[in-house]
DSSP file (Angstrom, degrees, kcal/mol; ACC not computed):
  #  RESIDUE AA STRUCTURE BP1 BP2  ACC     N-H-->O    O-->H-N    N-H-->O    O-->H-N    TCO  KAPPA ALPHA  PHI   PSI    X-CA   Y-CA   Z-CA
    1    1 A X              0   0    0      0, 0.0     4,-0.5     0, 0.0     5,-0.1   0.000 360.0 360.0 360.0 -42.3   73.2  -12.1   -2.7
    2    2 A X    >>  +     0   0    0      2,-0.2     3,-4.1     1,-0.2     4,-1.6   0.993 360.0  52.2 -37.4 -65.5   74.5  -15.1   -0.7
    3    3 A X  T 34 S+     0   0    0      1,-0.4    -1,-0.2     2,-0.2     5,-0.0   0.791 107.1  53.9 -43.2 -39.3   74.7  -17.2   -3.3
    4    4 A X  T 34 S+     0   0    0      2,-0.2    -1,-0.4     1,-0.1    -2,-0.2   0.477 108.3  53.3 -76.6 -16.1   76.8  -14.5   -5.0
    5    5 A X  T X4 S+     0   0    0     -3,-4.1     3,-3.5    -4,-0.5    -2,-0.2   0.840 101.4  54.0 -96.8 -67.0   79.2  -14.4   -1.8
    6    6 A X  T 3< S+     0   0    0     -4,-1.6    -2,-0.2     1,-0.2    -1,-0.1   0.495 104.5  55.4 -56.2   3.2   80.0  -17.8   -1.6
    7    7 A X  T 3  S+     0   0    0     -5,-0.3    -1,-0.2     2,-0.1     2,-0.2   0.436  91.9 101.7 -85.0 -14.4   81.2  -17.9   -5.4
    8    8 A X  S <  S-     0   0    0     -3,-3.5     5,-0.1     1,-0.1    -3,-0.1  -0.321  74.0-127.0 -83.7 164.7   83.4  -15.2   -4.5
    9    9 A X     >  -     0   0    0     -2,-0.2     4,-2.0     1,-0.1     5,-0.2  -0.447  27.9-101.9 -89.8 175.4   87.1  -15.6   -3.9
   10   10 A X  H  > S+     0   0    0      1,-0.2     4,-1.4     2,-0.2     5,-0.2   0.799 120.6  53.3 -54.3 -31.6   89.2  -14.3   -0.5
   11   11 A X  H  > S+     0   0    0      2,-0.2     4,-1.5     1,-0.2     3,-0.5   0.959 111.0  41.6 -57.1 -69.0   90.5  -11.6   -2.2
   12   12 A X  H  > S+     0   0    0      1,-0.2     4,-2.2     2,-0.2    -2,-0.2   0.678 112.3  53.3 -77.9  -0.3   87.3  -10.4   -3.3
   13   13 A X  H  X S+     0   0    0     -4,-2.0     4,-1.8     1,-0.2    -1,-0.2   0.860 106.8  52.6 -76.1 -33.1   85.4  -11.0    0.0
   14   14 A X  H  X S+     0   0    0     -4,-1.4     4,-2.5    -3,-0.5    -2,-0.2   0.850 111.0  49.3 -76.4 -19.8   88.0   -9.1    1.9
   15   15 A X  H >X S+     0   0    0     -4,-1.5     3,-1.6     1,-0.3     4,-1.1   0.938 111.5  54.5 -78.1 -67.1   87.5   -5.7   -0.9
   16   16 A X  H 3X S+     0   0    0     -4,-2.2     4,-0.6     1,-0.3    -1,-0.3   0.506 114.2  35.0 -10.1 -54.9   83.9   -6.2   -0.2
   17   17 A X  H >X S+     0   0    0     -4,-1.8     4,-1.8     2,-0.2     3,-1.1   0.885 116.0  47.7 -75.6 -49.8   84.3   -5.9    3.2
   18   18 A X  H XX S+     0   0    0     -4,-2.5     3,-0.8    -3,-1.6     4,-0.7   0.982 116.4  55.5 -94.1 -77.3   87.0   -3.3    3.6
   19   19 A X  H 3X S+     0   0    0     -4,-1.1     4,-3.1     1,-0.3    -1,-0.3   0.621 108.3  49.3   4.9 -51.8   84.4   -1.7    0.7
   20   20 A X  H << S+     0   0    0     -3,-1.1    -1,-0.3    -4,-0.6    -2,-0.2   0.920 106.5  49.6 -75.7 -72.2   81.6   -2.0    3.3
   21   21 A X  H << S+     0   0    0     -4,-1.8    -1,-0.3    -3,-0.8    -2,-0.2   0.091 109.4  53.7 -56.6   6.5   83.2   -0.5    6.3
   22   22 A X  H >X S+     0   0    0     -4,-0.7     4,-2.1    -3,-0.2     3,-0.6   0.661 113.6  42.3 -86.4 -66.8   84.3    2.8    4.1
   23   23 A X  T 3< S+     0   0    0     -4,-3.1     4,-0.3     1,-0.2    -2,-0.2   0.505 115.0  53.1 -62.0   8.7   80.6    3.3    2.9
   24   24 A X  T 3> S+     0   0    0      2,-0.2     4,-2.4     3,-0.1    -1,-0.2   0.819 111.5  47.2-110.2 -43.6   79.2    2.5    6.9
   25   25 A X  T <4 S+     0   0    0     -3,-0.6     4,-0.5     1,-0.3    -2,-0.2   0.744 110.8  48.0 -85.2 -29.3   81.6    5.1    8.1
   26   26 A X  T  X S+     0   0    0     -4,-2.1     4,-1.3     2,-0.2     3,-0.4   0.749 114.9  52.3 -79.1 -29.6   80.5    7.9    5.3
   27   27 A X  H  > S+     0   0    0     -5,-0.5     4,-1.2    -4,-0.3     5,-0.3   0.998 104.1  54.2 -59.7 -59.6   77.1    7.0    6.4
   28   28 A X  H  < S+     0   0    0     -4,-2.4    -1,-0.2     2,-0.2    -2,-0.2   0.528 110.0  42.6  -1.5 -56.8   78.1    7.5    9.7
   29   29 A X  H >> S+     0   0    0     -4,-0.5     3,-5.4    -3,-0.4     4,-2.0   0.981 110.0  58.6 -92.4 -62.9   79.3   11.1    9.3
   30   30 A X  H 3<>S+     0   0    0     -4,-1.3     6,-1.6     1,-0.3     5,-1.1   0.662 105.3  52.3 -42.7 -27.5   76.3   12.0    7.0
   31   31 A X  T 3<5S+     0   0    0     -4,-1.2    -1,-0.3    -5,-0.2     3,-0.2   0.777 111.2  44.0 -94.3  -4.7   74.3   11.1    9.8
   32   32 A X  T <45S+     0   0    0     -3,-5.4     2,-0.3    -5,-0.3    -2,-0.2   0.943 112.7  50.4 -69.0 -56.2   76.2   13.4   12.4
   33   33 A X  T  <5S-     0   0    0     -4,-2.0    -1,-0.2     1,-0.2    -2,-0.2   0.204 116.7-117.8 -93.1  38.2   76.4   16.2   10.3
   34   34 A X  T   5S+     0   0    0     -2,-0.3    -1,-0.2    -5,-0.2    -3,-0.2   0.582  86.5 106.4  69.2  12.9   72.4   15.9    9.5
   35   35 A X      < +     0   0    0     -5,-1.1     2,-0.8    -6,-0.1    -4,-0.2   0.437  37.3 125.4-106.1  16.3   72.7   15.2    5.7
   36   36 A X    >   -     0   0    0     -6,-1.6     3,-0.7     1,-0.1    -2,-0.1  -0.628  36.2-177.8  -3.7  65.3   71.8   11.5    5.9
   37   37 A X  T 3  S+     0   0    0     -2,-0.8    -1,-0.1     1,-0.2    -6,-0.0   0.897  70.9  36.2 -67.5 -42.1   69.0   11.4    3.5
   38   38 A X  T >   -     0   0    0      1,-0.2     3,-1.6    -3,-0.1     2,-0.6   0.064  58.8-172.8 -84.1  10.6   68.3    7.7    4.1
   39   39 A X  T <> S+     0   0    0     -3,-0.7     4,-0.8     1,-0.3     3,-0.4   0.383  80.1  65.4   9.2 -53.7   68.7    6.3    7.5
   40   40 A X  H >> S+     0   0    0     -2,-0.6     3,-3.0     1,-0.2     4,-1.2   0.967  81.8  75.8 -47.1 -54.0   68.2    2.6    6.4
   41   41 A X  H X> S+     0   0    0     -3,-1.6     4,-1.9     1,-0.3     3,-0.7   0.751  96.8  54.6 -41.8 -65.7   71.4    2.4    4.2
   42   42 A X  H 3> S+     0   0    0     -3,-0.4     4,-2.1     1,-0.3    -1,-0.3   0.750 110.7  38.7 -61.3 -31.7   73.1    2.2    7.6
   43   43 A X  H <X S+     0   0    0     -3,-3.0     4,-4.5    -4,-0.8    -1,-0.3   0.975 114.3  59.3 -56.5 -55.9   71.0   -0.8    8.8
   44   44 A X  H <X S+     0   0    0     -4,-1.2     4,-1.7    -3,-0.7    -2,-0.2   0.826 114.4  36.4 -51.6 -46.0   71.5   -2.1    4.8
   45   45 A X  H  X S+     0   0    0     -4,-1.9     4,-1.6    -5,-0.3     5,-0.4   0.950 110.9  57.2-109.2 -32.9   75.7   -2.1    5.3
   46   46 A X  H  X S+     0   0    0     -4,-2.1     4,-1.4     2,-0.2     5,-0.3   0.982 113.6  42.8 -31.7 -67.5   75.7   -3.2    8.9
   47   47 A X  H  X S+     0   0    0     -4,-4.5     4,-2.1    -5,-0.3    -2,-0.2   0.917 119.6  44.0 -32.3 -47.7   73.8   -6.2    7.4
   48   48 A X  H  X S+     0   0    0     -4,-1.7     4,-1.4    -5,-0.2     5,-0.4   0.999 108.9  48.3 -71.9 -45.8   76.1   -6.2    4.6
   49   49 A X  H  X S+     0   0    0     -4,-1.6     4,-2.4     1,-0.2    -1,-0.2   0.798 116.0  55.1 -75.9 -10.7   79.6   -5.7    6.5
   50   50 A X  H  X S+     0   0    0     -4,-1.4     4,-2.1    -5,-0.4     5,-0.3   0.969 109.1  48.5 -79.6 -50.5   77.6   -9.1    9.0
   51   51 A X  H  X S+     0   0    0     -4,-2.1     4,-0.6    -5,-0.3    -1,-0.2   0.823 113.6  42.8 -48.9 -33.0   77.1  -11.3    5.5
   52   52 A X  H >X S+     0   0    0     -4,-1.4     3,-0.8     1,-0.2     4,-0.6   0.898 116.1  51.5 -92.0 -31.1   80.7  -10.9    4.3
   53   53 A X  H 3X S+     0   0    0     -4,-2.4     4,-1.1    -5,-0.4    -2,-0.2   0.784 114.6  40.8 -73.8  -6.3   82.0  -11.5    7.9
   54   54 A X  H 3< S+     0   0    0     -4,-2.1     4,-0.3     1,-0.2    -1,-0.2   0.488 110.7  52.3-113.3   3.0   80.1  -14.6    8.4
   55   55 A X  H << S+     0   0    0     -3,-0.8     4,-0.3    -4,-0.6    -1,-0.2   0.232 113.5  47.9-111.1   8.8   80.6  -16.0    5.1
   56   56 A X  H  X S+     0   0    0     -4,-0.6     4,-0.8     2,-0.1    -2,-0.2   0.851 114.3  48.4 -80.8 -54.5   84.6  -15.3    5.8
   57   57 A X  H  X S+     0   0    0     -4,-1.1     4,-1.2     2,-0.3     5,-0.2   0.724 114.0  44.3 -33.6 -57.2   84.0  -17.0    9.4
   58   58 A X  H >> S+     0   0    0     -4,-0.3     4,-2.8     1,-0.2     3,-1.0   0.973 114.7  48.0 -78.8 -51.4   82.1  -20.2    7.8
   59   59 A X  H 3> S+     0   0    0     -4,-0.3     4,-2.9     1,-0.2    -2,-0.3   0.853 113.4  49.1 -62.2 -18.3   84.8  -20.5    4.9
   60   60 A X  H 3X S+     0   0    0     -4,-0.8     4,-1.6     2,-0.2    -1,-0.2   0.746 116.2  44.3 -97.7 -19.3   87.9  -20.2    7.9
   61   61 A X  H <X S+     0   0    0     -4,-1.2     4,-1.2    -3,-1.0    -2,-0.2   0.742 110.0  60.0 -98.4 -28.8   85.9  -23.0   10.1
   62   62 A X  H >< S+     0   0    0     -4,-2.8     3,-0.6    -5,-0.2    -2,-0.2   0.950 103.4  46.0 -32.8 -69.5   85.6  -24.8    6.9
   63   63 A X  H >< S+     0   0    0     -4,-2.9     3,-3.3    -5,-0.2    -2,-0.2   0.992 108.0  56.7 -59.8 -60.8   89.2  -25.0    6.4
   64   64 A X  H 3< S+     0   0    0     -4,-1.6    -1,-0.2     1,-0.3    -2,-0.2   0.558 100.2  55.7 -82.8  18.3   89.9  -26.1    9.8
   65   65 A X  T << S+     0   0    0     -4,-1.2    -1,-0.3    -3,-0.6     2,-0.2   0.071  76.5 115.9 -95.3  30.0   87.9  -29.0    9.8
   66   66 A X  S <  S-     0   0    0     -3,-3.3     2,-0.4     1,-0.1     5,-0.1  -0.402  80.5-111.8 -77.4 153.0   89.5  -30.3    6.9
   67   67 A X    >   -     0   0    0     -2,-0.2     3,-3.2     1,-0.1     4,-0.1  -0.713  41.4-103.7-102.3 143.9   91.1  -33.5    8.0
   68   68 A X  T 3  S+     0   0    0     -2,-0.4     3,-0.3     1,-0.3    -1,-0.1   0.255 111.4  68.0 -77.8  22.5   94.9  -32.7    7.7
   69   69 A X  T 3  S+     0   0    0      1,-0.1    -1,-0.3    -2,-0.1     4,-0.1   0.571 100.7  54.5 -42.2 -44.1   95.9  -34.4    4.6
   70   70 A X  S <  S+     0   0    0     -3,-3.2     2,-0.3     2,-0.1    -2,-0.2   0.264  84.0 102.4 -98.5  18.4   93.9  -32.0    2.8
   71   71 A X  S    S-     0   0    0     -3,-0.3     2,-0.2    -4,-0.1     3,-0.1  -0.793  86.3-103.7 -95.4 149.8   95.5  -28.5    4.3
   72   72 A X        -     0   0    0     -2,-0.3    -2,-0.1     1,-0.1    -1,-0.0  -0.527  43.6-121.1 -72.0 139.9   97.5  -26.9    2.1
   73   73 A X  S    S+     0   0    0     -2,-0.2     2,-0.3    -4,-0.1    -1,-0.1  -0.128  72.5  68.0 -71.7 148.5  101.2  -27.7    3.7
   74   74 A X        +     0   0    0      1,-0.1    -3,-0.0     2,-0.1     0, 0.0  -0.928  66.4  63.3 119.5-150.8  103.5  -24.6    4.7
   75   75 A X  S    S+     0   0    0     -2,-0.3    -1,-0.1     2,-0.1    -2,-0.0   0.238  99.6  12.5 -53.5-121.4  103.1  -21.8    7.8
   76   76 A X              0   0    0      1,-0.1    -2,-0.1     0, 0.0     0, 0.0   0.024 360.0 360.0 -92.1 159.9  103.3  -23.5   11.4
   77   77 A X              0   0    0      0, 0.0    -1,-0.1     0, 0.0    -2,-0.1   0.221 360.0 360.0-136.4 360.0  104.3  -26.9   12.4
């Protein structure tokens, strides 16, 4: 599943995520209002929502140790 994250683009890491945090949060309620059949799935997308943020995280520390010839040109100066 890593492997599979880092091929993906920003665009689809951010649906993922935003994805990730919807199902956490239905888990969430399921588990208030006592129909939670599964209890792990909440462990299982906390884990996931950590993988997408830290392979966002790695790609954003990535970029700014790129030596600056090789940043894309354009917002602040």
């Amino acid at each position: 599943m890593a492997e599979s994250m880092r091929d993906l683009g920003e665009a689809d890491l951010q649906k993922r995520l935003a994805d990730a945090r919807q199902e956490l949060f239905t888990l969430r309620l399921q588990r208030t209002s006592g129909k939670l059949l599964n209890p792990a799935k909440i462990v299982e997308m906390r884990r996931t929502v950590a993988r997408v943020l830290t392979e966002l995280r790695a790609r954003d520390l990535i970029e700014a140790a790129a030596p600056v010839e090789a940043r894309p040109r354009g917002g602040r100066r």
